[in-house]
C-alpha positions in Angstrom: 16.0 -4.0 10.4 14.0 -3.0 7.4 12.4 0.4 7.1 9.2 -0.9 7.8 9.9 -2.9 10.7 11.5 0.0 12.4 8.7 2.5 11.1 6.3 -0.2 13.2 8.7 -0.3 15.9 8.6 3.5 16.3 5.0 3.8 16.0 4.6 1.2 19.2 7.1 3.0 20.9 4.8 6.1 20.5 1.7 4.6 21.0 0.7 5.6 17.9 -0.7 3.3 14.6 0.6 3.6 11.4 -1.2 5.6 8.5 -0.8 4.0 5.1 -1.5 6.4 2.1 -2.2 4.5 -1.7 -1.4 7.5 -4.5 -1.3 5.9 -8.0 2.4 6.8 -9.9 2.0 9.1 -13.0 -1.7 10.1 -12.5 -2.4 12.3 -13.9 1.3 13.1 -15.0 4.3 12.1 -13.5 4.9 15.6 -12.4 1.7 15.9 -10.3 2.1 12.5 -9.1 5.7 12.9 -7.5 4.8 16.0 -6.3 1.9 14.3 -4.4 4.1 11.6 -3.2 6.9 14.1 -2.1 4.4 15.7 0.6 2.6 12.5 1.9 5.3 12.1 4.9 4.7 15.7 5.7 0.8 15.2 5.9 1.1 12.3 8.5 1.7 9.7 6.4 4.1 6.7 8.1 3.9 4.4 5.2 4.1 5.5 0.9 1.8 2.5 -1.0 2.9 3.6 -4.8 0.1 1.9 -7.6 2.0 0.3 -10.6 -0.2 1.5 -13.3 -1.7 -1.8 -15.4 -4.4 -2.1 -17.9 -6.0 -5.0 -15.8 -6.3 -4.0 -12.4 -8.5 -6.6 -11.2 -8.9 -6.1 -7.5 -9.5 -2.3 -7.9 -12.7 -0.2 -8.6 -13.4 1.7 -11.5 -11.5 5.1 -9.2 -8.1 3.5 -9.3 -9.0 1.6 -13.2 -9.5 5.1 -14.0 -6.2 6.7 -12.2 -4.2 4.1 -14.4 -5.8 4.2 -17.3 -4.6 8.2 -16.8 -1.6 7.4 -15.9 -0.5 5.0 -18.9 -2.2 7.7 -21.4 0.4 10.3 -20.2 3.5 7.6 -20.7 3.9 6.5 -17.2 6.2 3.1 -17.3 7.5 1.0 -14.9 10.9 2.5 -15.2 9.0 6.3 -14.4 7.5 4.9 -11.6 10.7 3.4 -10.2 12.8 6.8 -11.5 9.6 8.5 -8.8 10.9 6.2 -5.8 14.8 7.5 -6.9 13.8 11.1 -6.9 11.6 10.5 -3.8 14.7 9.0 -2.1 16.6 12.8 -2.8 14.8 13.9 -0.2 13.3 11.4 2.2 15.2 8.4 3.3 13.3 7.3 5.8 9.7 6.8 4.9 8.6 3.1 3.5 7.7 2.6 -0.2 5.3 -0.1 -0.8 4.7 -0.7 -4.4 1.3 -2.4 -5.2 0.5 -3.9 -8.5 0.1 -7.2 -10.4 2.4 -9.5 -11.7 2.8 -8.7 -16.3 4.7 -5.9 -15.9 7.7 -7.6 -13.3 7.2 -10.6 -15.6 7.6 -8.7 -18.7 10.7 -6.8 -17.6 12.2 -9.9 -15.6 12.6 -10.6 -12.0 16.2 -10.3 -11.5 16.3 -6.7 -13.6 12.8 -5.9 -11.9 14.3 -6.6 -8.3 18.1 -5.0 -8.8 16.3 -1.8 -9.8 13.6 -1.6 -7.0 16.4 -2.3 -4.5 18.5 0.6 -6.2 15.5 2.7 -6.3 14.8 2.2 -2.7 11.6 0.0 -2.6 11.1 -1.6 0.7 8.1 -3.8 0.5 5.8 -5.3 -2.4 2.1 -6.0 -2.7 1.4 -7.9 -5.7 -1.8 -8.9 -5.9 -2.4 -12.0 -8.8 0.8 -13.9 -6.9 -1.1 -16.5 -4.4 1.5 -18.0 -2.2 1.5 -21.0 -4.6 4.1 -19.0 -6.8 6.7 -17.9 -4.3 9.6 -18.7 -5.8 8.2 -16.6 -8.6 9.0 -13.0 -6.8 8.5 -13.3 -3.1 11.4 -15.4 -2.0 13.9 -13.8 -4.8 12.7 -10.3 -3.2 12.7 -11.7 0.1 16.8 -12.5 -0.6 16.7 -9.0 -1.7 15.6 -7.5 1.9 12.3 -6.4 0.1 9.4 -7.3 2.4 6.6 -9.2 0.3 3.5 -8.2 1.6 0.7 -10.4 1.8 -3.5 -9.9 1.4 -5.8 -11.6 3.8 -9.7 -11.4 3.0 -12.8 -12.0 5.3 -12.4 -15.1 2.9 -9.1 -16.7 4.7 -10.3 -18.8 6.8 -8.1 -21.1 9.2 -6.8 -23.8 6.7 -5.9 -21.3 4.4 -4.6 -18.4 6.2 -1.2 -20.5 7.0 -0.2 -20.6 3.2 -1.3 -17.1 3.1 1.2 -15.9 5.7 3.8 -18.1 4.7 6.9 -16.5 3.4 5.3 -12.7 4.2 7.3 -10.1 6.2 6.2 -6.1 6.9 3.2 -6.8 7.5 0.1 -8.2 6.6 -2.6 -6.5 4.7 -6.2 -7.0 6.1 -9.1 -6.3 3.2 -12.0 -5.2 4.8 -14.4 -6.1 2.5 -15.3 -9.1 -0.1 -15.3 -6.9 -3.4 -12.9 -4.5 -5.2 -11.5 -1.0 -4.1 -13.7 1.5 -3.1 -16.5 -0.5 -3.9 -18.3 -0.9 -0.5 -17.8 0.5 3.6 -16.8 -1.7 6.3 -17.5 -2.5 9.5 -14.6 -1.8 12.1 -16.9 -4.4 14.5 -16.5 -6.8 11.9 -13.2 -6.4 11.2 -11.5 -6.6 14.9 -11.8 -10.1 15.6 -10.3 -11.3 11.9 -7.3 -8.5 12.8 -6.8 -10.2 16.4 -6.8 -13.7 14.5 -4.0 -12.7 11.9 -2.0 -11.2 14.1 -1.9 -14.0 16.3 -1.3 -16.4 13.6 1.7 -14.5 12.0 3.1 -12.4 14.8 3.5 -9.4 12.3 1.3 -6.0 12.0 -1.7 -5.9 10.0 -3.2 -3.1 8.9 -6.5 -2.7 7.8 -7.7 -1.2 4.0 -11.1 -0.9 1.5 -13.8 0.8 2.3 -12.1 3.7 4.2 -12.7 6.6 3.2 -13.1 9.5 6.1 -10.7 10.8 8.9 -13.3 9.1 11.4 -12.8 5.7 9.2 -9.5 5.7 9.5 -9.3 6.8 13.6 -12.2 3.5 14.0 -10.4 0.9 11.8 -7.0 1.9 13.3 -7.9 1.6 16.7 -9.0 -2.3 15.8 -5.5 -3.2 14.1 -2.4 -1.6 14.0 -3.0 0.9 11.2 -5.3 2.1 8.0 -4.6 2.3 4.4 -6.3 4.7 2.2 -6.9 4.5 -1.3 -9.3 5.5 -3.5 -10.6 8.2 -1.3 -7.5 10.2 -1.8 -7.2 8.8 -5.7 -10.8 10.7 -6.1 -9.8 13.7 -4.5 -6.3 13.9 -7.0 -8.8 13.0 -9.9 -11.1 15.7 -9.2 -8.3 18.6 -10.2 -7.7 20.0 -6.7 -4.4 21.7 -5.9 -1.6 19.4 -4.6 -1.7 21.5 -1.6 -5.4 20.4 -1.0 -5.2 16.7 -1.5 -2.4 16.8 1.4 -4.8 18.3 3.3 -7.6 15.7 3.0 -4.7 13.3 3.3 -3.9 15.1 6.9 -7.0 14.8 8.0 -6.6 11.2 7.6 -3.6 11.0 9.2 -4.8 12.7 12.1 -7.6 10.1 12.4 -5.3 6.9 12.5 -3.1 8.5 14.8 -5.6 9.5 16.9 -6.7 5.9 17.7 
């Protein structure tokens, strides 16, 4: 069983839904960054979603263009971010790591390399954006071979003769965007948003979790109680980017995590 199926598994067994943290690597050094990531498990969080920094994020707001655009000033690279999952992996061996990001830089470095060093790094799942379902043989079913979950995005967009080739070849679970539009750009509605979460979780029989538009601890508790768990993003990006201690981003992050769990 995968680390994220049995994180799932563990959470139903508690009765609890899963809390999904987005941090972006190297912003606004790599130093602050893995520190960040080294104390999401102990603020609540189940599952570690690690931004690829790109210079053409195009399904984020101008929050996370901006953590990036920090990041890749202050030399992060692909092979920092996957060195952060390795030194993350010192210490924690059971938490997911999702990376999230686009397609150029795997390309650029090569699948085969891309995939040997994610699995080496300890990467469980993937969430890469610009790869429709079209292009599987591309990444999803080499990573797939791998035992690296490819996570897929379904949008209020997906409608029934689509959402099949959507869920095809995806494992972890399914990611649910809330909202039509970019990160951080708008709020959704969590009575909106239950009947599409009941639909793709019927339809592919694996957790879907919920993110955009979430951005406060009662967010997260309303949206999680509708699917089987939250992501948050650019709220927690904007608090990092504002200069706060470490110590008081986890804390925000907490109170997030004590939201979804409360559902």
């Amino acid at each position: 069983m995968s680390r994220i199926a049995d994180r799932f598994e563990t959470l139903r067994d508690e009765g609890r839904k899963a809390f999904v943290a987005y941090i972006m690597a190297g912003d606004p050094d790599y130093d602050r960054s893995l520190a960040l990531m080294t104390g999401l498990p102990g603020a609540g969080v189940d599952i570690v979603e690690l931004g690829m920094p790109f210079t053409d994020p195009m399904a984020d707001g101008a929050t996370i263009q901006l953590a990036g655009q920090r990041a890749l000033a202050a030399g992060q690279t692909l092979d920092r971010t996957l060195e952060m999952v390795r030194t993350f992996r010192d210490t924690d061996t059971d938490t997911p790591v999702v990376m999230m990001g686009y397609y150029n830089p795997i390309y650029s470095r090569g699948v085969a390399r891309f995939l040997d060093d994610a699995t080496a790094a300890g990467i469980d799942g993937l969430i890469i954006v610009d790869l429709p379902p079209e292009e599987d043989d591309e990444l999803c079913l080499p990573a797939r071979a791998r035992g690296i979950d490819f996570i897929r995005l379904a949008t209020p967009t997906t409608d029934a003769a689509r959402l099949p080739k959507v869920l095809q070849n995806t494992s972890g679970f399914v990611y649910y965007v809330s909202i039509t539009g970019i990160t951080g750009a708008a709020t959704a509605q969590a009575a909106d948003v239950g009947p599409e979460v009941a639909r793709i979780q019927e339809a592919s029989g694996l957790p879907v979790v919920v993110g955009f538009g979430i951005r406060t601890p009662e967010a997260a508790e309303e949206f999680a109680r509708v699917a089987d768990g939250c992501v948050v993003g650019s709220a927690i990006v904007a608090e990092h980017a504002a200069g706060k201690p470490v110590e008081e981003v986890l804390a925000f992050v907490r109170s997030l995590s004590e939201g979804a769990h409360r559902s």
